[in-house]
C-alpha positions, 0 to 999 in steps of 0.5 A, a space after each residue: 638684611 646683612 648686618 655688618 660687624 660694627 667695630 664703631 668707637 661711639 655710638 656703639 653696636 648695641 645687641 641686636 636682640 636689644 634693638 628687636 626687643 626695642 623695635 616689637 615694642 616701639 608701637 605698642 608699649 606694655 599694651 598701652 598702644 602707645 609707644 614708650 616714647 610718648 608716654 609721660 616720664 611721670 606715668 605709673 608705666 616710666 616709673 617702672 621702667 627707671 625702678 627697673 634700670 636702677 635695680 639692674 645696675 645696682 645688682 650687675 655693678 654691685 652698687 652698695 647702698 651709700 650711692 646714688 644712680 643719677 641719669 643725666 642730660 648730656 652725655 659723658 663731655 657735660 660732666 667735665 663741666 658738672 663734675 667740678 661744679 659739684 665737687 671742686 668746693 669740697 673743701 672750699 679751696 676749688 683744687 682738683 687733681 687730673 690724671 692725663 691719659 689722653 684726649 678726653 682727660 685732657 678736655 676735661 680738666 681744661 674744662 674744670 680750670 674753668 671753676 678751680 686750681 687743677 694739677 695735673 698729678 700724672 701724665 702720659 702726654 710725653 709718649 703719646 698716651 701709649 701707657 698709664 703714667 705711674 702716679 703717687 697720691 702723696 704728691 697731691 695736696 691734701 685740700 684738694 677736692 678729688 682726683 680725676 681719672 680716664 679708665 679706659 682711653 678709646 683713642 689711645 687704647 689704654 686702661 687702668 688694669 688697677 685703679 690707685 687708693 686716693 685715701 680720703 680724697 675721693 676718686 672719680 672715674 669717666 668709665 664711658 667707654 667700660 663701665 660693666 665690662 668688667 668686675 669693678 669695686 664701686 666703693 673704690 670711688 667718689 663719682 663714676 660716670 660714663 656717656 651710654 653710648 658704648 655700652 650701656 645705650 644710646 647717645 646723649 645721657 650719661 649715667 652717674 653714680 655718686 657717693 651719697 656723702 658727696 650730694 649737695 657740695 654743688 658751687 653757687 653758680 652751678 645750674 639747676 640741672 647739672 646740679 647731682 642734689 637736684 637729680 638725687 632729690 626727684 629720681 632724674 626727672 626734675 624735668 622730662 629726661 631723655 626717657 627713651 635713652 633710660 628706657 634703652 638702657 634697661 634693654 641692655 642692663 636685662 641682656 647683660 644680665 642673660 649673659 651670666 653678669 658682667 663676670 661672664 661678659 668680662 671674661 667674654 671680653 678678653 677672650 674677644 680682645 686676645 683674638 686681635 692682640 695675639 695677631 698683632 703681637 705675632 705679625 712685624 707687619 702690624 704694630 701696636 700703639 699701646 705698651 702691652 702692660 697697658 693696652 685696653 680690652 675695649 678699644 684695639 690700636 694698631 698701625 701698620 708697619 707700611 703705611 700707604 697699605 692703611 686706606 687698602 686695608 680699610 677699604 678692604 674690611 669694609 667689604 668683608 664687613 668689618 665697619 668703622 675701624 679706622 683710627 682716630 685723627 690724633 693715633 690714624 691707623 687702625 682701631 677696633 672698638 669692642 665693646 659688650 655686644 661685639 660677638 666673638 665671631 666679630 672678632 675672629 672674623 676681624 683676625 682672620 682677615 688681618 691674617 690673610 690681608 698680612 699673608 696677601 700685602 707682607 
C-alpha cells in the first residue's frame, strides 16, 4: 500500500502508528471480543478510556486544576453557537466582544449576534486577513461577557504568536487547528475549544476546556446539550457520546506523549514549517499570502507569482504524492496544512519539489 503525504487542512492526517494501534484493536478490544465501538460508553472498559484522555490532556497541555475538560457533540462550528449561550449573560447585559482574523471568526460571531450585542474589537478583514490586527482591550466595554479569538486561522495562514491580557473579561480561544502544537499558558484563558480533526482526532466532536467559575451562566433557552454544566455534571456522557472520537483521541494524546510532549512536537513544528517558508521567502516565484510577523506553523499559504502555472503545480504534486494542497476557494492558491503528525520528511519532500517545479516553470 503507498501512502501519500497528506497536507489536508481538515479531516487531517492523524499518525499512522495511531490508526494501526486503532485498526489491531478495532475487532477485539481489551480482549472483550467486542469492538470499542460497540461497547457501552457506561462500561467499566469506556470509563477507562475517557479517565485516561482526561489525564493525558491535562498532563500535555498542562491544564491547572480550576477547569474542566468537556467532549462535545458537533465539532468546533457548534460551539459558535454554544459558546455565547454559555457566557454572553455573564454579566447579564449579553455583550461579547469578536477579534475577526478570518472565515471562522467571522461565521462565528454572526453566529452569537443570534443571542447578544457583538463588537467587533479588532479586524484584519480590510487586508484580507493576511495579519492579526492589532487590538487594545481598553476599547472594550467593561460589561462585556468575554473576548472571542481565532488562534490559529487555516485559510488565512496566520496565528496569534502571543495572545492579548483581557483582564478580568475572560478570553476564549477556538484552537481548532493548533491546540497541542505548541506550549500554551491554559490559565491565560476562559474557554478554549478546538474541533478533533487536525490534531487531536476524528471529525465531529469537539473538545472544550473551560474555567471552573464560568460552569452554569448557560441562558434560559440554551439546550440541554450544549449546555457546558450539563457535560461538567456527568463527565461528557449525559447521553451516548461519539465515544469512538474519545477513544481516537486518546490514541493520539499517547503518541503526542511518545513524542517528547507538546515541547518536543512544537519544536518539530518549526523546524517542519521553515522548511516551506525558507522556499518561499527565497524564490520571487512563490509568494506568501500572510505578513511574516504573522504567518502560521500549521497552515503554509502561498500563490504563485504566474498564476496559470497553479493547476500544473497541483497536479504535478499530486503525482509525486503530495495531497490535497490546493488553497481554499477565499485565498486559491496553494496551502499546506501541517499539523502534528506531518513527518518531517512530508515537508521536504513538498520543498524540494517546489524547488524543482520552480527550477523547470521560473
Amino acid at each position: 500500500m503507498t501512502r501519500v503525504f497528506n497536507f489536508g487542512a481538515g479531516p487531517a492526517m492523524l499518525p499512522t502508528a495511531v490508526m494501526e494501534k486503532a485498526q489491531q484493536e478495532f475487532l477485539n478490544y481489551a480482549g472483550m471480543g467486542a469492538s470499542v465501538i460497540e461497547i457501552s460508553h457506561r462500561s467499566a472498559e469506556f470509563d477507562q478510556v475517557i479517565n485516561e484522555a482526561d489525564a493525558l490532556l491535562t498532563e500535555l497541555a498542562n491544564i491547572p486544576d480550576n477547569y474542566k475538560i468537556l467532549y462535545v457533540h458537533g465539532g468546533a462550528q457548534m460551539q459558535f453557537s454554544a459558546v455565547p449561550m454559555n457566557l454572553i449573560n455573564r454579566l447579564d447585559a449579553r455583550k461579547a466582544a469578536y477579534i475577526e482574523t478570518g472565515n471562522f471568526a467571522k461565521v462565528a460571531a454572526k453566529e452569537a449576534a443570534r443571542y447578544g450585542d457583538i463588537n467587533i474589537a479588532a479586524s484584519s478583514e480590510a487586508s484580507d486577513y493576511d495579519c492579526i490586527p492589532d487590538f487594545d482591550v481598553s476599547g472594550v466595554d467593561a460589561d462585556t461577557s468575554y473576548i472571542h479569538l481565532t488562534s490559529n486561522n487555516t485559510i488565512y495562514g496566520t496565528r496569534w504568536q502571543q495572545f492579548p491580557n483581557t483582564g478580568d473579561i475572560p478570553l476564549v480561544a477556538d484552537m481548532t487547528s493548533e491546540l497541542l502544537s505548541r506550549e500554551i499558558d491554559i490559565s491565560q484563558f476562559g474557554i478554549i475549544f478546538a474541533g478533533l480533526q487536525k490534531n487531536l482526532g476524528p471529525a465531529g466532536l469537539a473538545c472544550v476546556i473551560v474555567r471552573e467559575d464560568l460552569l452554569g451562566l448557560a441562558i434560559p433557552e440554551t439546550p440541554n446539550l450544549l449546555n457546558y454544566k450539563t457535560y461538567a455534571d456527568k463527565h461528557s456522557l449525559a447521553n451516548t457520546n461519539n465515544t469512538f472520537a474519545i477513544y481516537m483521541m486518546k490514541l493520539v494524546l499517547e503518541w503526542l506523549k511518545e513524542q517528547g510532549g507538546v515541547d518536543a512536537i512544537e519544536a518539530k513544528n518549526d523546524s517542519k514549517a521553515a522548511l516551506l517558508y525558507d522556499v518561499v521567502d527565497n524564490s520571487d516565484f512563490y509568494l506568501g499570502t500572510a505578513q511574516s510577523a504573522h504567518r502560521s506553523v500549521m497552515n503554509v499559504t502561498f500563490n504563485l507569482a504566474n498564476d496559470e502555472l497553479l493547476g500544473k503545480f497541483l497536479s504535478e504534486a499530486l503525482e509525486s504524492g503530495l495531497y490535497a494542497l490546493k488553497g481554499h476557494r477565499n485565498v486559491g492558491g496553494v496551502r499546506a496544512s501541517i499539523y502534528n503528525a506531518m513527518p518531517r520528511e512530508g515537508c521536504q519532500t513538498l520543498a524540494d519539489f517546489m524547488l524543482n517545479f520552480e527550477k523547470t516553470n521560473g
